[in-house]
C-alpha positions as CSV (number, residue, x, y, z in Angstrom):
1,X,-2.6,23.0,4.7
2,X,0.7,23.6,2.4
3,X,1.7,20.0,3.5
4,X,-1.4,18.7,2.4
5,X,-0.8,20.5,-1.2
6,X,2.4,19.3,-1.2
7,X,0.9,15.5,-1.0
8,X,-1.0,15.8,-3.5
9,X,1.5,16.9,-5.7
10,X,3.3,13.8,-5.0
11,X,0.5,12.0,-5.3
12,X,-0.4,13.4,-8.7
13,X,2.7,12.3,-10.1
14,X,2.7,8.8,-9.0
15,X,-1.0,8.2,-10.2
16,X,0.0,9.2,-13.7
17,X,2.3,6.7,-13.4
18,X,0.0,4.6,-12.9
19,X,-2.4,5.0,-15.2
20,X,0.3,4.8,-17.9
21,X,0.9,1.4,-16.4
22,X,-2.7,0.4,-16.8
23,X,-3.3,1.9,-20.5
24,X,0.1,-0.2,-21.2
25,X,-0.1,-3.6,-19.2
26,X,-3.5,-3.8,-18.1
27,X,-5.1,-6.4,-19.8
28,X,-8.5,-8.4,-19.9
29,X,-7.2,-11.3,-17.6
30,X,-5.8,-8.8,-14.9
31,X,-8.7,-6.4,-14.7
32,X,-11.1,-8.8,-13.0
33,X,-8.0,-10.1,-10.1
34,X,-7.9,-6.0,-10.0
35,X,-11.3,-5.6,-9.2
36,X,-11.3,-8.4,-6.7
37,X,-8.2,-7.3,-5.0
38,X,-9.6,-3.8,-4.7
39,X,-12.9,-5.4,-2.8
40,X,-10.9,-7.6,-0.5
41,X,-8.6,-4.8,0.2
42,X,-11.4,-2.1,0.7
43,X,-12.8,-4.6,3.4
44,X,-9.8,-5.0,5.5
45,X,-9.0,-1.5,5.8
46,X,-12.5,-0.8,7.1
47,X,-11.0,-2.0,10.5
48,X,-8.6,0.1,11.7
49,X,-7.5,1.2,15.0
50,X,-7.6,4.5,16.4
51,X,-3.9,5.4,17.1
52,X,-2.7,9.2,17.8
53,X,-3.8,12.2,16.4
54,X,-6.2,11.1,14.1
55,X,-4.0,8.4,12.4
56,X,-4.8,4.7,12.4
57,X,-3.7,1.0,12.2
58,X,-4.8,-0.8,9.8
59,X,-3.6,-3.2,7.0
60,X,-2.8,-2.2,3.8
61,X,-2.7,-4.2,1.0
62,X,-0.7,-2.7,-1.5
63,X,2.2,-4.3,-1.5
64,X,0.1,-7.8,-1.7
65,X,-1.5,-5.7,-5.3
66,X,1.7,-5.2,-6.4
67,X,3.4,-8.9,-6.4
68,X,0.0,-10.3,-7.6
69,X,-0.2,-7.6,-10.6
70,X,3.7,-7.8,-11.1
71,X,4.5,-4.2,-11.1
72,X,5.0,-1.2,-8.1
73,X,2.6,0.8,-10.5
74,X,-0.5,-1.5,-9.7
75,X,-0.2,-1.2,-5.8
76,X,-0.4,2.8,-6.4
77,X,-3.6,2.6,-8.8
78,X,-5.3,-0.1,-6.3
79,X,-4.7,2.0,-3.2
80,X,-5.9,4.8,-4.9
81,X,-9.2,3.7,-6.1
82,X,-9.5,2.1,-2.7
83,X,-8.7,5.5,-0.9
84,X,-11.0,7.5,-3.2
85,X,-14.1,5.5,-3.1
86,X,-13.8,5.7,0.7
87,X,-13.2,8.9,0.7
88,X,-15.7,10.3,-1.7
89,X,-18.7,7.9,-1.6
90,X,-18.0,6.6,2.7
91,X,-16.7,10.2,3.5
92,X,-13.7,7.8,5.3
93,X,-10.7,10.1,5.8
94,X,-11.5,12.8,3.6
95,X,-10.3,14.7,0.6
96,X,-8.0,17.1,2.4
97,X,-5.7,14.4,3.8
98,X,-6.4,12.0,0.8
99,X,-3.2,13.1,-1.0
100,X,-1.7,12.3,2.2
101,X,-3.1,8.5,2.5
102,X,-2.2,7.9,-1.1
103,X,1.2,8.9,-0.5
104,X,2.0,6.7,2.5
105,X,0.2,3.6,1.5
106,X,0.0,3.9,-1.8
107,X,3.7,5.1,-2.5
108,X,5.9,4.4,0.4
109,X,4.1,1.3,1.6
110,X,4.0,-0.6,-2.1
111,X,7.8,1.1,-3.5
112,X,9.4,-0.1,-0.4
113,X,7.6,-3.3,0.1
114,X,7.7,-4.6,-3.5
115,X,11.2,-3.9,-4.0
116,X,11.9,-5.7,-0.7
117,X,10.1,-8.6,-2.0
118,X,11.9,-8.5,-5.1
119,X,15.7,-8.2,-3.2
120,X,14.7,-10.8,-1.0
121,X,12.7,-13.5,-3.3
122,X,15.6,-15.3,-4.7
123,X,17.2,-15.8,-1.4
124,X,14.5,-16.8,0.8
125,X,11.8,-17.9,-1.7
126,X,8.3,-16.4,-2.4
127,X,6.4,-17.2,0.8
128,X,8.9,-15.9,3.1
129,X,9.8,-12.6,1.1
130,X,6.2,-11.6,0.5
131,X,5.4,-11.8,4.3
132,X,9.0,-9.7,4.9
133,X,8.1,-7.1,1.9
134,X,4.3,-6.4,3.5
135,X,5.6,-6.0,6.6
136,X,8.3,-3.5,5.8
137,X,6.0,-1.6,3.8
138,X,3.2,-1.3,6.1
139,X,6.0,-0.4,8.6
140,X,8.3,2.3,7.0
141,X,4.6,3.5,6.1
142,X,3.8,4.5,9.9
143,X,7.1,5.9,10.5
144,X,6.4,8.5,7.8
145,X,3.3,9.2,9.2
146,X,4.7,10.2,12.3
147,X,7.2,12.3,11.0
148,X,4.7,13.9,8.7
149,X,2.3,14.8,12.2
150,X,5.9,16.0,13.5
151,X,6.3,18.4,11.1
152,X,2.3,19.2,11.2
153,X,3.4,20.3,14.6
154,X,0.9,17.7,16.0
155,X,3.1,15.3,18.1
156,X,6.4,14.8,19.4
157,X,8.8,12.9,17.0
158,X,9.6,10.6,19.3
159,X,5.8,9.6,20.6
160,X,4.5,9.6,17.6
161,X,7.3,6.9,16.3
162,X,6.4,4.8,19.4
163,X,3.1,5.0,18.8
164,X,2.8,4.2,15.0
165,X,6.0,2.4,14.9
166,X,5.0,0.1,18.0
167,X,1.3,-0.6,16.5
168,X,2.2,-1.5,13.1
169,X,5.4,-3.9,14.1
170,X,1.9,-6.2,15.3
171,X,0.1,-5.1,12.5
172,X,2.4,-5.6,10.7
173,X,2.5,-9.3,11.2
174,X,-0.9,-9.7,9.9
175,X,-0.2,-7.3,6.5
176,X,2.7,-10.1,6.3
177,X,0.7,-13.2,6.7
178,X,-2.1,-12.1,4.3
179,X,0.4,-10.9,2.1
180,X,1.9,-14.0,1.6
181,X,-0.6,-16.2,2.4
182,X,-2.9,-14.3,-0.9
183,X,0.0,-14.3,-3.0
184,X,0.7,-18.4,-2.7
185,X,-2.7,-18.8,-3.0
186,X,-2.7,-17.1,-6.3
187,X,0.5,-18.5,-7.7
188,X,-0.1,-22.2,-6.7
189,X,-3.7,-22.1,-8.3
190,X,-3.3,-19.5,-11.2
191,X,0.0,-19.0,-12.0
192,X,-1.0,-17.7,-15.8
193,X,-2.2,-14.6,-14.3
194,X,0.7,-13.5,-12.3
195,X,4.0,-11.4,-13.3
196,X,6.7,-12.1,-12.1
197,X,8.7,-9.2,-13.0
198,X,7.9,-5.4,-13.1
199,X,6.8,-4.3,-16.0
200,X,8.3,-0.6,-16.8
201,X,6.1,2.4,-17.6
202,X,6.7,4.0,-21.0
């Protein structure tokens, strides 16, 4: 329970965050590609896969959010209304472990995917870099979840980063190929509504 607790306190933070990025940069042409990302993204992770001790496989999105909305800070509010209309209204995961979800996909999976992206994008181009940034992010994502079940005292360290680690390098693939595959369909046919840099929150 105090790791839960401790979650959401993370969580917390990072959602304000967020919101100052939305009262800031949010603006009439981005809130309908919000809302439509938020649907597409609430779809795919309505398949997941059972993996070990109550976690799951499943793609993310939130890295995609954040490289279509130009800033880290969308990925986190996306994820979270994704994670709290399934967990509230679908009863999908819960409250308890939301803080939890938020902080591994919402957090880890969109700061270390974006900024990969963004390292990477000059050097290997846009396709290529948003595939490499959703991958990493939905990968480094699973690790933490094992670790975090490791220190729940729920599985071995080293089975639970085979298990979640070995999963998401192939689910990974797919997080990578939508990724990308969204993210050049969005710049080639409305580039207007795309930023290409992060935009800071005051």
């Amino acid at each position: 329970m105090w790791q839960c607790a401790i979650y959401w306190v993370i969580a917390v933070v990072f959602i304000s965050g967020s919101i100052r990025w939305a009262r800031n940069d949010l603006d009439e042409m981005k809130v309908p590609l919000l809302a439509a990302l938020a649907a597409g993204i609430f779809a795919i992770q309505a398949m997941n896969i059972p993996i070990v001790a109550g976690a799951s496989g499943h793609v993310v999105g939130a890295v995609m959010a954040a490289i279509i909305l130009g800033s880290v800070w969308a990925g986190v509010l996306l994820l979270t209304l994704v994670l709290v209309v399934q967990g509230v209204l679908f009863g999908d995961g819960g409250i308890t472990v939301m803080g939890a979800n938020i902080f591994n996909m919402g957090i880890i999976s969109c700061f270390v995917g974006f900024y990969t992206y963004k390292a990477l994008k000059n050097k290997l181009g846009q396709f290529k870099a948003s595939f490499i940034g959703g991958w990493t992010g939905l990968f480094i994502s699973s690790l933490a979840v094992a670790v975090e079940l490791f220190i729940a005292g729920t599985i071995p360290l080293k089975e639970g980063l085979m298990l979640m680690g070995g999963f998401h390098v192939i689910i990974g693939v797919g997080e990578g190929l939508i990724t990308a595959f969204v993210v050049r369909a969005i710049a080639s046919s409305r580039p207007d509504i795309m930023n290409p840099t992060e935009e800071a929150v005051a």
